[in-house]
N, C-alpha and C positions, 0 to 999 in steps of 0.2 A: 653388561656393565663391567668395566677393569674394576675389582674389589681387591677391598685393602686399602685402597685412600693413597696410592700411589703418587710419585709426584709422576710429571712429564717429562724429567728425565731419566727417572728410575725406570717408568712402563714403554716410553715411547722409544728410548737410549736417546733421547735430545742430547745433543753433547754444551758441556759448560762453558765452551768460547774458545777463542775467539771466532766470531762469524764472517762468513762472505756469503757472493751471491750462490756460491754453486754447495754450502755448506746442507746438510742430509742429513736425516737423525739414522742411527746403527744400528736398524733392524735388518736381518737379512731376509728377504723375499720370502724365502721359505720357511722361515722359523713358525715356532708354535706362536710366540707373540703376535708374527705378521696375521696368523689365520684368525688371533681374537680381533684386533683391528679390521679386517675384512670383514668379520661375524657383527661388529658391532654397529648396531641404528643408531645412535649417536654417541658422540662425545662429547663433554662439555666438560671447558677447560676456563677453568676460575682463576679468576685475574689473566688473561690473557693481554689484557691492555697494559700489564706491569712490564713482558717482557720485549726484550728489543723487537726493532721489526725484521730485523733477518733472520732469528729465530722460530717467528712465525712465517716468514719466509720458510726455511728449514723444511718444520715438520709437515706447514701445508705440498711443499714438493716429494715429502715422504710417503705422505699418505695418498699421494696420486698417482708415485711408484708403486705403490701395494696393490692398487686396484690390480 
């Protein structure tokens, strides 16, 4: 579990806009963050339906970089 109540863009580095298609959140592969992401059985990300859809664009191509 990411603890502390982090937001998404604080934990994940989502960045605040503006977004396009090829737009990636700013983790780097090897960071200590990447390995919690990797370690982690899920996430669950509250109000996700609030944010735009490129953002969720974004972070789901971040997280498929990480694998």
């Amino acid at each position: 579990m990411l603890e502390g109540c982090n937001t998404l863009h604080a934990k994940l580095k989502a960045p605040l806009g503006p977004y396009n298609e090829s737009t990636r959140s700013n983790i780097p592969v090897q960071s200590a963050e990447a390995e919690v992401v990797r370690r982690a059985k899920i996430l669950v990300w509250d109000e996700a339906c609030m944010h735009a859809a490129l953002l969720v664009r974004a972070v789901d191509l971040s997280l498929q970089d990480l694998r």
